[in-house]
C-alpha positions in Angstrom: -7.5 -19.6 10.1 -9.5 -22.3 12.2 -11.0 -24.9 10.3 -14.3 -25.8 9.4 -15.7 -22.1 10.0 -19.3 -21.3 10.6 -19.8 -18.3 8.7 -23.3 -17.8 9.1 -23.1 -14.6 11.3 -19.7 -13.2 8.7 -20.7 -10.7 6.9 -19.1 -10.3 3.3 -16.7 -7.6 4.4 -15.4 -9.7 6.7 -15.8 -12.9 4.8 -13.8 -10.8 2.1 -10.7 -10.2 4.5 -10.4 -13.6 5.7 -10.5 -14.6 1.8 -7.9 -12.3 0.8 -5.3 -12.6 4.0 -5.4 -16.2 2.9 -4.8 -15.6 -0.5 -1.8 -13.2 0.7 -0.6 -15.8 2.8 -0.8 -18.4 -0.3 1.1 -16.4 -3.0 3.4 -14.8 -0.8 4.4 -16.4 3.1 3.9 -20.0 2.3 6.6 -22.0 2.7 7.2 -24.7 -1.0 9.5 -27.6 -0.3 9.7 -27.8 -4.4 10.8 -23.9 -4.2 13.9 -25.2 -2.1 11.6 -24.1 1.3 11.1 -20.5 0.2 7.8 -19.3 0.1 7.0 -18.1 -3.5 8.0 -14.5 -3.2 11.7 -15.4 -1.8 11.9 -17.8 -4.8 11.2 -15.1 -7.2 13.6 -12.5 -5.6 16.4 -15.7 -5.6 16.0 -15.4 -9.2 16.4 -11.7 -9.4 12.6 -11.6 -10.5 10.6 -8.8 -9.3 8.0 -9.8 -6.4 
């Protein structure tokens, strides 16, 4: 995702996928230093929790 966007000729279906890849990409790829560098879903599998 480039930064700042224009998004005046998005429409909302699109604006609605780039919203929700980066919210995948948030809870679940992200890498947390505080998480012992594992993104969020390989911290909860490290504790046997489901994903």
């Amino acid at each position: 995702m480039g930064y700042p966007r224009d998004w005046k000729g998005t429409t909302i279906e699109q604006f609605i996928e780039v919203v929700d890849s980066y919210i995948r990409w948030y809870n679940e790829k992200r890498i947390k230093i505080s998480l012992g560098a594992l993104s969020p879903i390989e911290y909860r599998v490290s504790l046997g929790l489901a994903a």
